[in-house]
C-alpha positions as CSV (number, residue, x, y, z in Angstrom):
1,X,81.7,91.8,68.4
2,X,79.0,89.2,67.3
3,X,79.9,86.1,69.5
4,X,81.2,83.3,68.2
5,X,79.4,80.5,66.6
6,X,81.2,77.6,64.9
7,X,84.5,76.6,63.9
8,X,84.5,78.5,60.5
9,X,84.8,81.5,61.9
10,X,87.4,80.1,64.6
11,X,89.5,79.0,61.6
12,X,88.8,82.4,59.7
13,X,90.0,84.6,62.9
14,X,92.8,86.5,62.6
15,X,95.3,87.7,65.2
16,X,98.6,90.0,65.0
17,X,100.2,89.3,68.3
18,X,103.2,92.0,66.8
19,X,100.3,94.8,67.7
20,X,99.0,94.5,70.9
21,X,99.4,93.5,74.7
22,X,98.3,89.7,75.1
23,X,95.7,90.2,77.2
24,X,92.0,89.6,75.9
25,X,90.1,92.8,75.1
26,X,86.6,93.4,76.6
27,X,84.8,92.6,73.0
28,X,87.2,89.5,72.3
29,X,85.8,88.1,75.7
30,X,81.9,88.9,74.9
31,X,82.9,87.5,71.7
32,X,83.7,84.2,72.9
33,X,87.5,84.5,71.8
34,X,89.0,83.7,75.8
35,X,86.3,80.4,75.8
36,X,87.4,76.9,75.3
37,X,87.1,75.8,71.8
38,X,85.3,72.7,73.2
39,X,81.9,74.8,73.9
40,X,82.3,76.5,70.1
41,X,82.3,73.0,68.7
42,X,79.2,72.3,71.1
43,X,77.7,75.0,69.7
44,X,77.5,74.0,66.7
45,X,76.2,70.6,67.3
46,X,73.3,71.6,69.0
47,X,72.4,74.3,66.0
48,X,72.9,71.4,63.7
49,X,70.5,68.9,65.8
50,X,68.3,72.4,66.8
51,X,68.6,72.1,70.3
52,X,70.7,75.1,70.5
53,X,67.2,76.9,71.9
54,X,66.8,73.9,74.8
55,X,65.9,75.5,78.0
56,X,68.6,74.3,81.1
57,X,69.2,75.0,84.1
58,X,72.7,75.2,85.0
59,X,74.2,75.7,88.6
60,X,77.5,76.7,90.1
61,X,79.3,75.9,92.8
62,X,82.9,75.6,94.8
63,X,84.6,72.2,96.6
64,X,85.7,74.9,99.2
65,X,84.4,78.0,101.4
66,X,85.3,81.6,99.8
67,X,84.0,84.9,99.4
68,X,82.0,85.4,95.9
69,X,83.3,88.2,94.0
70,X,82.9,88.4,90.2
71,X,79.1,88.5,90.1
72,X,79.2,91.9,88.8
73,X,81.5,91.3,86.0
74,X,79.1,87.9,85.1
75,X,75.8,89.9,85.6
76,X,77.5,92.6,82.4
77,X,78.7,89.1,80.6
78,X,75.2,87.7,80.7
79,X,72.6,90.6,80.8
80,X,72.0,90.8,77.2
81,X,71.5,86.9,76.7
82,X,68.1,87.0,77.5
83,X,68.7,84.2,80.7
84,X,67.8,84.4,84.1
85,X,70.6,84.5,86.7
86,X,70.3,84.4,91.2
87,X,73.3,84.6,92.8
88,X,74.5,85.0,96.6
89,X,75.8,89.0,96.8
90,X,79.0,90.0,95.7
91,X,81.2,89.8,98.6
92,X,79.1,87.1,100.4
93,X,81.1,84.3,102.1
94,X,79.9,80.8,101.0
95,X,80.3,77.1,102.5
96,X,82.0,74.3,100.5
97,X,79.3,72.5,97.7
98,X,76.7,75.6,98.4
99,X,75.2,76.5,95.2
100,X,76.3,80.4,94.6
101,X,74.7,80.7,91.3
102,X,71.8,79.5,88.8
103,X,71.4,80.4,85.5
104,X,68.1,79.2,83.7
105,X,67.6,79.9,79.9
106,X,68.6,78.3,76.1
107,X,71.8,76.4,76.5
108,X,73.3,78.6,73.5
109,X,72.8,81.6,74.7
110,X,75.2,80.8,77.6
111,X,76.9,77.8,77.7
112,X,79.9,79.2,75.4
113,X,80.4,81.9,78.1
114,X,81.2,78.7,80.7
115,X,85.0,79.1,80.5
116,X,84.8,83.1,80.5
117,X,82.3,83.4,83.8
118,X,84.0,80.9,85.9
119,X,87.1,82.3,85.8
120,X,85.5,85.6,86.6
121,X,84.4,83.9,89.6
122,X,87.2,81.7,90.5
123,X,89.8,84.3,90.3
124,X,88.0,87.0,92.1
125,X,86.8,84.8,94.5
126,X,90.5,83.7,95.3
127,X,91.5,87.6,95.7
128,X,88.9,88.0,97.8
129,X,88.6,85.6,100.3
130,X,92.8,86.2,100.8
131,X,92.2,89.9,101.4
132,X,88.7,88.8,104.2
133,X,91.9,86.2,106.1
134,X,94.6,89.5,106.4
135,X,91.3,91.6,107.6
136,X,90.5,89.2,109.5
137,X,94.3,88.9,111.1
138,X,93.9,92.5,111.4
139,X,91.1,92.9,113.4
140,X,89.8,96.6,113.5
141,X,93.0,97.9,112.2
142,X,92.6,99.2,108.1
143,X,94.6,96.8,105.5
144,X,95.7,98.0,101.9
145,X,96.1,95.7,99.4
146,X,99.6,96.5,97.4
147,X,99.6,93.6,95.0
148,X,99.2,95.2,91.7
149,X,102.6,94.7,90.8
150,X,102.8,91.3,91.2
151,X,100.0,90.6,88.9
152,X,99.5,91.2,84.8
153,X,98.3,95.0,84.9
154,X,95.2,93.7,82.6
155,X,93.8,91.7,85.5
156,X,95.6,94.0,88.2
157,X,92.4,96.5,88.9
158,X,90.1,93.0,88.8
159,X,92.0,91.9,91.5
160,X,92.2,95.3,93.6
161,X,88.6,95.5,93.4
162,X,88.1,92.1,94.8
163,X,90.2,92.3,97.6
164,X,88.4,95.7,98.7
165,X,84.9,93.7,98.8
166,X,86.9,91.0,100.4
167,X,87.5,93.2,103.2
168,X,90.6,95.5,102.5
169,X,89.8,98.9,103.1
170,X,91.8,100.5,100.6
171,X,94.0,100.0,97.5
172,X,97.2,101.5,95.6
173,X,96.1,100.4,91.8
174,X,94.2,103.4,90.2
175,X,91.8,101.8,88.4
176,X,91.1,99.0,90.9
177,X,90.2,102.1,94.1
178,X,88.3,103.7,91.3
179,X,86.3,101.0,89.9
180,X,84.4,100.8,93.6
181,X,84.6,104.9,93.7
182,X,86.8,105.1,95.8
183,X,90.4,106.7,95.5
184,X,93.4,105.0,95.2
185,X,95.9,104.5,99.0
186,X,99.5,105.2,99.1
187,X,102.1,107.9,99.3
188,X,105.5,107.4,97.8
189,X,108.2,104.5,96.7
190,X,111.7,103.9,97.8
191,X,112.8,105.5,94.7
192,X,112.2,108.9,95.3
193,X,114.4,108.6,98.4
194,X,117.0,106.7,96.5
195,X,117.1,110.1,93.8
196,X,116.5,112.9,96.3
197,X,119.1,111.4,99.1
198,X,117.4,112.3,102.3
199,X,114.6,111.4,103.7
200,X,113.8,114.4,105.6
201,X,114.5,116.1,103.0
202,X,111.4,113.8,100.9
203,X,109.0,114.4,103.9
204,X,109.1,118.0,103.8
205,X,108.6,118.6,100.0
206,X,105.4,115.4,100.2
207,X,104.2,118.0,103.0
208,X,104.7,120.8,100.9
209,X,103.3,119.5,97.7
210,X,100.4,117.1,98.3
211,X,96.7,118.5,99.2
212,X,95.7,118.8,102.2
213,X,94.0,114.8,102.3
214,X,96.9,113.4,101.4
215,X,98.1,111.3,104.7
216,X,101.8,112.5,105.9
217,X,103.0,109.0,106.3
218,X,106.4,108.6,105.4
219,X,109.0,105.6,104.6
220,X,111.9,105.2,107.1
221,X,114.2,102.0,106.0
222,X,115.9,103.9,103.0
223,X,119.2,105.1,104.4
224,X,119.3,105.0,108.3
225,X,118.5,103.0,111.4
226,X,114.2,103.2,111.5
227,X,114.2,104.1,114.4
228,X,116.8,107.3,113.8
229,X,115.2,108.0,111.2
230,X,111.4,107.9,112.6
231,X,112.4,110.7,115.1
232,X,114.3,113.0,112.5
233,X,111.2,113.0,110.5
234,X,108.6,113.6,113.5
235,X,111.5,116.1,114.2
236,X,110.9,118.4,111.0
237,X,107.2,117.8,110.0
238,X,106.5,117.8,113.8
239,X,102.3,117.4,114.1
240,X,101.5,117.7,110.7
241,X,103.1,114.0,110.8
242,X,100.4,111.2,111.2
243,X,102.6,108.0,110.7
244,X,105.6,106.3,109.7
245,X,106.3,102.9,107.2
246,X,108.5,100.5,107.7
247,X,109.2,98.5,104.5
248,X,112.6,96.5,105.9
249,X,113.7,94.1,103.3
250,X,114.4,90.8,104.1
251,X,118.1,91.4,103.5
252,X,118.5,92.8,106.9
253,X,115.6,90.7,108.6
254,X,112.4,92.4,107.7
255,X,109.9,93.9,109.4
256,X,109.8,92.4,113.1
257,X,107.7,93.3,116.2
258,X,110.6,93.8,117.9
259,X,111.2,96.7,115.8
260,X,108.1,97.4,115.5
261,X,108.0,97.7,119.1
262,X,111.1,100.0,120.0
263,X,109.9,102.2,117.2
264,X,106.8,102.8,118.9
265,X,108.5,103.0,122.4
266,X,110.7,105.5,121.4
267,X,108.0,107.5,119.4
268,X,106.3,107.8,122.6
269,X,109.2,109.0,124.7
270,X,109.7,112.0,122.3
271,X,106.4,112.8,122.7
272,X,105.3,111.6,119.1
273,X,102.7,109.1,120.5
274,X,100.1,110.3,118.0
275,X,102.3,108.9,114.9
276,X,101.0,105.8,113.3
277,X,103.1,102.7,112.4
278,X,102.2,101.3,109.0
279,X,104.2,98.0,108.2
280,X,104.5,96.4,105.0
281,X,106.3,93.8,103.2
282,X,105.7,90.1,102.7
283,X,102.8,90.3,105.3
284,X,100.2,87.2,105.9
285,X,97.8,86.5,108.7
286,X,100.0,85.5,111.2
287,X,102.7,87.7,110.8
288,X,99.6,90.7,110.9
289,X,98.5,89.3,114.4
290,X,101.9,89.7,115.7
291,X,103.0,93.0,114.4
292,X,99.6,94.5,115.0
293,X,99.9,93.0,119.1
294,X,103.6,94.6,119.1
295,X,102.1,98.0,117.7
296,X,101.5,98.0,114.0
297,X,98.3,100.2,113.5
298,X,97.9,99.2,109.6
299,X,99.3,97.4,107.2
300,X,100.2,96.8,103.2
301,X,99.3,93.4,101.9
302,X,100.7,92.4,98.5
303,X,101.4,89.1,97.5
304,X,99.6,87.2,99.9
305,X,96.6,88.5,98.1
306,X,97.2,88.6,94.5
307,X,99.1,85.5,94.6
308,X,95.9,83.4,96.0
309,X,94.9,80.5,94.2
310,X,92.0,81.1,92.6
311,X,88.8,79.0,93.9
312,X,87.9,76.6,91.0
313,X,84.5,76.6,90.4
314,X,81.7,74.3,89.0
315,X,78.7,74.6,86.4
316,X,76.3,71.6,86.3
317,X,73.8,71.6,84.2
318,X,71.1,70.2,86.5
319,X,67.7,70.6,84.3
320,X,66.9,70.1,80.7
321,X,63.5,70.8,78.9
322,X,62.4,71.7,82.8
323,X,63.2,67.4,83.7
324,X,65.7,66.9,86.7
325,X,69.1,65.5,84.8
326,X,72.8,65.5,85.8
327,X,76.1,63.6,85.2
328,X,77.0,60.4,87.2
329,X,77.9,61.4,91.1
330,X,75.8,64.7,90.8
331,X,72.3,65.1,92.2
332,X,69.5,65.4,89.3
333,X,67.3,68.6,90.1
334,X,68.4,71.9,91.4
335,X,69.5,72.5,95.0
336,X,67.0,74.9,97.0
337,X,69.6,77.6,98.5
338,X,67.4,80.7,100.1
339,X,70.3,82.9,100.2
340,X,70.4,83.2,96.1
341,X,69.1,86.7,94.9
342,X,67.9,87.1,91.4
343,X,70.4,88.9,89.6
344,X,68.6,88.9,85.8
């Protein structure tokens, strides 16, 4: 789709929201359809003074530290512009005020895409640095991010993908585990306990069915006591079992270490001390530290993830015509930063 241009063709575009989802196909966002009308009606004036073709310099930054993620997605948005573009890597933690990109080129050929690459940035960048803090809580122990669900399914792999370069070191959303090649983390919901009754009787037919890589980690808060029912499964899949999940709902006091910790005790006792213990369920940092020092080995992250605000982000304009310029309070020029990369 030809980007576009002026508000003719803003006033001329159709929609039917009767036939499809709401979210903004990849063409309608080259396009310039997700921008703010405010840079279409720029735009314009600068073709109608022709200064659309002015080279700029234009630089972005944060108020706050983060972890950049959405340089990929900006890199495909830009790279048939004709502009230049350096950027700190994606995944690369940055300070508050540090400059994480520059673009340098004809102020039409980019500036409409303003809107549309920031909140590439913003939002990934948000995902990401979340999924770095439970890491980070974590220590060397692996952390999955299970937010999908809580997010619109059009931005759900987006946000996957960001919290594995953040630092999560797997993820349940197809499309997100796939997008960075690798394949998607989880094993099975409540609900198929719920339909087939038992869980043993679950745990042997995953056993049975999945291939050989799949992990034999099974869900134990469904019907019985955890504990109780942590044994009867190492009971029946006996070695082939390589951990256990406890998912408590709040409802009867969620996951706590002290659970955590007599599950593990008496998994030891019986002999089982080889079993994992994977918790999940309304997890943040400091909830991670003290289930991981009570005897969680890994853990699910949803919503503290995909519910991270996302890190607004800047775009002066800092040069025009190749003269040092900015607005009132900003500092005319570009700022040096050794760590940018040239990306285009």
């Amino acid at each position: 789709m030809k980007p576009l241009e002026n508000l003719k063709q803003v006033n001329e575009l159709k929609v039917d929201p009767n036939s499809r989802f709401f979210s903004a196909q990849h063409d309608e966002i080259t396009g310039g359809m997700t921008t703010d009308i405010y840079f279409i009606k720029t735009r314009e004036i600068l073709e109608h003074l022709d200064l659309g073709n002015t080279p700029v310099t234009a630089e972005i930054f944060a108020r706050k530290s983060g972890v950049l993620v959405g340089v990929e997605e900006v890199k495909r948005l830009l790279e048939s512009t004709g502009v230049e573009v350096w950027s700190l890597k994606e995944g690369q933690s940055f300070s508050p005020n540090e400059v994480v990109m520059r673009i340098r080129g004809p102020y039409n050929n980019f500036g409409f895409y303003e809107t549309v690459l920031l909140g590439m940035l913003a939002s990934s960048s948000g995902w990401a640095t979340r999924a770095r803090e439970a890491k980070q809580a974590a220590g060397d122990k692996p952390i999955f991010c299970f937010g999908a669900r809580h997010v619109h399914p059009a931005v759900a792999p987006v946000m996957e993908r960001a919290a594995m370069l953040g630092g999560a070191d797997g993820a349940s959303c197809i499309l997100g585990a796939k997008l960075l090649g690798r394949e998607p983390a989880g094993t099975v919901p409540h609900a198929v306990f719920l339909l087939v009754g038992d869980t043993v009787k679950v745990a042997q037919a995953y056993d049975e069915l999945m291939p050989p890589q799949a992990l034999r980690l099974v869900l134990v808060d469904t019907f019985k006591d955890e504990v109780e029912e942590s044994l009867r499964v190492a009971d029946a899949l006996g070695e082939r079992l390589e951990g256990i999940r406890l998912d408590t709902p709040s409802e009867r006091g969620g996951v706590t270490t002290g659970l955590v910790n007599e599950v593990r005790l008496r998994l030891d006792a019986a002999g089982f001390n080889k079993v994992k213990i994977f918790v999940s369920g309304g997890l943040v940092p400091d909830r991670i530290q003290l289930l991981s020092a009570a005897g969680a080995d890994a853990f699910g992250v949803g919503s503290f993830i995909s519910a991270a605000p996302p890190i607004d982000m800047t775009m002066d304009i800092k040069e025009v015509g190749g003269k040092p310029i900015a607005k009132r309070g900003r500092i005319p020029g570009i700022a040096e930063n050794q760590r940018l990369e040239k990306l285009l």
